[in-house]
Short mmCIF file of the C-alpha atoms (twelve columns), coordinates in Angstrom:
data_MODEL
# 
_entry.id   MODEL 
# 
loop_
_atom_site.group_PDB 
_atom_site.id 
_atom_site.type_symbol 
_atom_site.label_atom_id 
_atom_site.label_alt_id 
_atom_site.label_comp_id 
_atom_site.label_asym_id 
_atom_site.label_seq_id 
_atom_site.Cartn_x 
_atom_site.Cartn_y 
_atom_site.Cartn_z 
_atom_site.pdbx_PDB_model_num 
ATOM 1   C CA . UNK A 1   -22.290 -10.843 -10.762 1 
ATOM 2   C CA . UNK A 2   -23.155 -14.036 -9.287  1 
ATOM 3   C CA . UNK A 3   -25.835 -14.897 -6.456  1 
ATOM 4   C CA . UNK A 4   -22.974 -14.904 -3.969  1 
ATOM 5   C CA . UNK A 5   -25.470 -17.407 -1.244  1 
ATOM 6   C CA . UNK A 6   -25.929 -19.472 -4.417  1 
ATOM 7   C CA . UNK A 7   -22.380 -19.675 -5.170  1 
ATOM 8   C CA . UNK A 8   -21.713 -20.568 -2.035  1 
ATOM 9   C CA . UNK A 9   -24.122 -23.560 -1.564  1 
ATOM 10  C CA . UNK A 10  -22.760 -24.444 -4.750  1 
ATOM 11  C CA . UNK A 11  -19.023 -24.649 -3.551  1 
ATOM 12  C CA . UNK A 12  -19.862 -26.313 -0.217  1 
ATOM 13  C CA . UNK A 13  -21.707 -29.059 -2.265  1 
ATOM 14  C CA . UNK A 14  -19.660 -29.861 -5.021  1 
ATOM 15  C CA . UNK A 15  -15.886 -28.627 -4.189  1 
ATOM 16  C CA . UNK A 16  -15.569 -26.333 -7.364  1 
ATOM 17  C CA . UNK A 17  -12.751 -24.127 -7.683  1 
ATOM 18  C CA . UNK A 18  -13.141 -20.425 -7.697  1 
ATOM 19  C CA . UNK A 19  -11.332 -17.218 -8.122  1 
ATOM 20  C CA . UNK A 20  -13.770 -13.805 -7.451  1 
ATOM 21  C CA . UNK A 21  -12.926 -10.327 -7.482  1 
ATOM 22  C CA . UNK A 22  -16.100 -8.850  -7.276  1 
ATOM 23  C CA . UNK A 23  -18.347 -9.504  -4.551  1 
ATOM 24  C CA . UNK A 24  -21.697 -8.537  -3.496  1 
ATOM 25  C CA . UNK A 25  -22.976 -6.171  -1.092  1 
ATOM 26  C CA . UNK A 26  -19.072 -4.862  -1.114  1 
ATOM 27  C CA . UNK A 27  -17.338 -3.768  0.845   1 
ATOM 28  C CA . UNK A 28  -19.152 -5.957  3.328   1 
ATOM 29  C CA . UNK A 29  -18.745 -9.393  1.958   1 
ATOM 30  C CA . UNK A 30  -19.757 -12.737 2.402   1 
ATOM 31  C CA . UNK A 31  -17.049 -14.044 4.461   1 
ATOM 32  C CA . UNK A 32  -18.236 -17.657 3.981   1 
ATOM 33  C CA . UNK A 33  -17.463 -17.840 0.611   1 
ATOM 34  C CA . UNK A 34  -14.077 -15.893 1.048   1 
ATOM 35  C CA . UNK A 35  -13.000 -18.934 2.916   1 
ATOM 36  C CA . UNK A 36  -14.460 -21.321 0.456   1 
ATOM 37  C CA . UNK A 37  -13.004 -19.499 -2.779  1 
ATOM 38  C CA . UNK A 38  -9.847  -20.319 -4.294  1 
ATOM 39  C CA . UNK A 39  -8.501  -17.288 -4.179  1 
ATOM 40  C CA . UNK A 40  -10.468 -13.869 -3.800  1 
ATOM 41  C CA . UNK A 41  -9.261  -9.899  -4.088  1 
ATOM 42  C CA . UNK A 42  -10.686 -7.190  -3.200  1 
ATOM 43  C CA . UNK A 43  -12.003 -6.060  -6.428  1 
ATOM 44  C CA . UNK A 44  -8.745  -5.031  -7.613  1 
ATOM 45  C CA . UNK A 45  -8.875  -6.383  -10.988 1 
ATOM 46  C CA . UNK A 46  -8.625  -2.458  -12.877 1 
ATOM 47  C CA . UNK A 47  -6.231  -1.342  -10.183 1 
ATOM 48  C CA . UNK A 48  -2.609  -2.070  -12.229 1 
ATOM 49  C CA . UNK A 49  -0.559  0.684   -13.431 1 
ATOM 50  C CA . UNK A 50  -1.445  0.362   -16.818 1 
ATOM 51  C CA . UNK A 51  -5.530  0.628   -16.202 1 
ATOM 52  C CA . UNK A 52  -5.508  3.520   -14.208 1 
ATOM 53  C CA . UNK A 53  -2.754  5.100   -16.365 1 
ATOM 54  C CA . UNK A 54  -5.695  3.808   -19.577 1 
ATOM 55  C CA . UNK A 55  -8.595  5.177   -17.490 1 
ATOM 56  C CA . UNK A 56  -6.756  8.960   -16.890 1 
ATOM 57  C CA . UNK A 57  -5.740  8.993   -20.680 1 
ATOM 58  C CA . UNK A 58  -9.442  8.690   -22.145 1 
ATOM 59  C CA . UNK A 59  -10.889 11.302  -19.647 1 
ATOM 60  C CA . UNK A 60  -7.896  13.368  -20.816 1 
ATOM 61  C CA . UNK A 61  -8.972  12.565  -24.582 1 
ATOM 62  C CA . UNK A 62  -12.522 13.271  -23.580 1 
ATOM 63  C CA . UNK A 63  -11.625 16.844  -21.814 1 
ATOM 64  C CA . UNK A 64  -9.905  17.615  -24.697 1 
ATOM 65  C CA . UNK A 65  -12.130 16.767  -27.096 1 
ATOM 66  C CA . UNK A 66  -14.730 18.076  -25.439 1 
ATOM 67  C CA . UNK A 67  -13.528 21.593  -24.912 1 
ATOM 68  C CA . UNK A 68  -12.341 21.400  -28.632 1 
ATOM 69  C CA . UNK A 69  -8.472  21.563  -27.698 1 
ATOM 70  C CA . UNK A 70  -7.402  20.074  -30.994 1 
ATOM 71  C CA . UNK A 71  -3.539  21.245  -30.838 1 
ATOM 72  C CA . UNK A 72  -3.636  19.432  -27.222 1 
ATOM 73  C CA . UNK A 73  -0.759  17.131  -26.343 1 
ATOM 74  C CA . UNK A 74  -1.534  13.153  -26.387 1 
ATOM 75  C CA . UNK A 75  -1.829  12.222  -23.304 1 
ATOM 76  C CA . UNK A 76  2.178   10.065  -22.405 1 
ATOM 77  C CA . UNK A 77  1.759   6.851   -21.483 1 
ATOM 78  C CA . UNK A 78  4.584   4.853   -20.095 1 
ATOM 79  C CA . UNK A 79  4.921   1.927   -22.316 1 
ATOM 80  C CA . UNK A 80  8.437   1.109   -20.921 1 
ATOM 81  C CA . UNK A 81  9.068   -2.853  -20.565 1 
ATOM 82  C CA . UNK A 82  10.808  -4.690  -17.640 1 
ATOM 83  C CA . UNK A 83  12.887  -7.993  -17.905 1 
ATOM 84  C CA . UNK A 84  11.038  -10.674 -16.152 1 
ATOM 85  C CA . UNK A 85  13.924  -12.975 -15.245 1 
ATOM 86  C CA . UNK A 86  14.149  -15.975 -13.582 1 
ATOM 87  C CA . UNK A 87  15.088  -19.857 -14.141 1 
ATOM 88  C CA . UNK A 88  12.150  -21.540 -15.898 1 
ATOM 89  C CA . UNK A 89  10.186  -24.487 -14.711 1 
ATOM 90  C CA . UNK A 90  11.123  -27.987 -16.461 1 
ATOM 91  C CA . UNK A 91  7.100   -28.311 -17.907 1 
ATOM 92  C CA . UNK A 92  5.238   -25.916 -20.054 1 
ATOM 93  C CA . UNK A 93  2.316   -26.015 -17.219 1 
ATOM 94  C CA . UNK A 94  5.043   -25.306 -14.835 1 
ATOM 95  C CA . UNK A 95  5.919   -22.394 -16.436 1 
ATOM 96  C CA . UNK A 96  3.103   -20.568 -17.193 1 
ATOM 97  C CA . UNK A 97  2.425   -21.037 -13.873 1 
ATOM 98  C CA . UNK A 98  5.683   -19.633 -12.630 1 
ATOM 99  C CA . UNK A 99  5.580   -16.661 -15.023 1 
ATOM 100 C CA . UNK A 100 2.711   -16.092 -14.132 1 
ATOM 101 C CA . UNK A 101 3.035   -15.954 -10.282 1 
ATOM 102 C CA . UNK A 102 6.254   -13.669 -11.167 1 
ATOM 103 C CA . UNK A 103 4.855   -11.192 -12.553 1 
ATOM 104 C CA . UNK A 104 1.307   -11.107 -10.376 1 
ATOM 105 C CA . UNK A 105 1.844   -12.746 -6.548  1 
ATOM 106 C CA . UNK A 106 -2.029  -13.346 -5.958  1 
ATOM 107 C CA . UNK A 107 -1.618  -15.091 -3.275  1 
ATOM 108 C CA . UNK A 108 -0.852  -11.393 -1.407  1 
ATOM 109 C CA . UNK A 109 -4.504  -10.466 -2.424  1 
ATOM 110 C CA . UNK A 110 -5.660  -13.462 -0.763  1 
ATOM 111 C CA . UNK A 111 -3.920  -13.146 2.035   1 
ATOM 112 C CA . UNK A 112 -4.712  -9.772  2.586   1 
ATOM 113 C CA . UNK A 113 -8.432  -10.069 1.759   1 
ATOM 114 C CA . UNK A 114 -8.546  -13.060 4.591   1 
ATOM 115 C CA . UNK A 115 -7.003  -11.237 7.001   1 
ATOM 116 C CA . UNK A 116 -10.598 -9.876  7.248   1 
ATOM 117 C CA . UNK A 117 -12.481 -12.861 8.401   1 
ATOM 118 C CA . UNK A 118 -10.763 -11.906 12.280  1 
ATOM 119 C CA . UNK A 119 -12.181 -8.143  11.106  1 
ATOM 120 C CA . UNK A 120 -15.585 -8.864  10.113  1 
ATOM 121 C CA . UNK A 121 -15.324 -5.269  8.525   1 
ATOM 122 C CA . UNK A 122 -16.260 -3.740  5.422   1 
ATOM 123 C CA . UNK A 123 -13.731 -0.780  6.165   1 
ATOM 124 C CA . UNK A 124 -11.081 -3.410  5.769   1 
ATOM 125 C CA . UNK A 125 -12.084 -4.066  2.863   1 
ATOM 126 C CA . UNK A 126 -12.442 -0.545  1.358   1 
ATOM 127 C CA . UNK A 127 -8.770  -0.228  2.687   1 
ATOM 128 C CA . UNK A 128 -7.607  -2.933  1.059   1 
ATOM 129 C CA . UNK A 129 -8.615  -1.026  -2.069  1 
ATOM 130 C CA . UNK A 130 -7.249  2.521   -1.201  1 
ATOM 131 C CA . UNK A 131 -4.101  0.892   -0.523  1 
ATOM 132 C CA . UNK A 132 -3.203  -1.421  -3.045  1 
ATOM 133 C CA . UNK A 133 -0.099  -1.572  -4.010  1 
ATOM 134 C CA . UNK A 134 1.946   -1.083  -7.119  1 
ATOM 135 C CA . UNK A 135 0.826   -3.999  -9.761  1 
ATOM 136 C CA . UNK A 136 1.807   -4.199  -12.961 1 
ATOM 137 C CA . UNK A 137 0.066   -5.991  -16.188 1 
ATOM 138 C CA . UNK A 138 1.523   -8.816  -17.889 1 
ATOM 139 C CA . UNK A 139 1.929   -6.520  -21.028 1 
ATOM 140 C CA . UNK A 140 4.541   -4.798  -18.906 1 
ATOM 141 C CA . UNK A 141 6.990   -7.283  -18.809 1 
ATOM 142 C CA . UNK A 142 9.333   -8.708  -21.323 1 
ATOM 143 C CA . UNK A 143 10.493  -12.374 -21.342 1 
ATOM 144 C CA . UNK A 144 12.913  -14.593 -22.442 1 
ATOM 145 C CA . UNK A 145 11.398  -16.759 -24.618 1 
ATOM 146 C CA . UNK A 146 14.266  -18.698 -25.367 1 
ATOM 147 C CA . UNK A 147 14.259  -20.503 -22.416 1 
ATOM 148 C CA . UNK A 148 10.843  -21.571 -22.739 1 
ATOM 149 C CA . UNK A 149 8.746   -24.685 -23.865 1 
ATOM 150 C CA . UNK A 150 7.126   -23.559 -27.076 1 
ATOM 151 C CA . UNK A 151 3.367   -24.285 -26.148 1 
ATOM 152 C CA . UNK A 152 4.428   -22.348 -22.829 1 
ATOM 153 C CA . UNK A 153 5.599   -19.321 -24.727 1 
ATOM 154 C CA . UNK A 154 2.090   -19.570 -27.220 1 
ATOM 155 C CA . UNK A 155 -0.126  -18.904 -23.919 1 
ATOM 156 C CA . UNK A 156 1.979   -16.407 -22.102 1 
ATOM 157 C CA . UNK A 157 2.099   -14.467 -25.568 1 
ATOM 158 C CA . UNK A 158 -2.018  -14.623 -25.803 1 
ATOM 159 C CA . UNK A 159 -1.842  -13.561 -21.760 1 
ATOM 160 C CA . UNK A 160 0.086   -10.504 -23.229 1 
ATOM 161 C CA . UNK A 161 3.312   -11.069 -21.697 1 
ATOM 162 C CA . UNK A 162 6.182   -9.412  -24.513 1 
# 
């Protein structure tokens, strides 16, 4: 967690670029530094499918294993894949970048989190959360490598696209 008044001298004096997700004194944020940020969510970063589907498997493998259920069903996860499918970008920056995006529209976080500012409320913010929409990981998706610039395909491999 950073000093969020620091950070925020910091980014008024020297024009960094930042992305935050967690914020202090949340749900009632600085909204100074939203506007100076990059981009900023509302703390979202465990809210995809997969981590809340992770999260309710190991309290279902501590339950179990707790009460001693040994003959206890693993818990399913759905490790289905869906085609990410578009036309690549002509550079391998380009297409990271558009993969990326694909997959993950951040910019709706953004949005959404600066459509407090006119608020100046922390329940926004807290509903922001509550609400969140479906989002999957990268590890969800499958790609077409094929189509890609080498280098491009070596980072959206480590990013854990399939």
């Amino acid at each position: 967690m950073f000093d969020n008044l620091a950070l925020l001298d910091e980014l008024q004096e020297n024009k960094w670029k930042c992305v935050l997700d967690v914020w202090e004194n949340e749900p009632d944020i600085n909204l100074a530094l939203l506007q100076e940020v990059e981009i900023g969510s509302s703390h979202i970063a465990g809210y995809s499918y997969e981590g809340k589907e992770n999260g309710t498997a190991m309290i279902y493998q501590a339950f179990t294993d707790f009460f001693g259920f040994d003959d206890a069903p693993s818990y399913p996860l759905d490790r289905q894949h869906t085609a990410l499918t578009f036309r690549p970008a002509s550079t391998e920056l380009a297409q990271i970048n558009q993969t990326i995006l694909s997959a993950y529209p951040v910019a709706k976080d953004h949005m959404q989190l600066l459509s407090l500012i006119d608020k100046k409320s922390g329940a926004g913010f807290d509903d922001l959360r509550r609400n969140y929409r479906l989002r999957r990981e990268f590890s969800h998706f499958t790609l077409d490598y094929s189509a890609l610039e080498d280098s491009a395909e070596k980072v959206l491999r480590i990013l854990g696209f399939n």
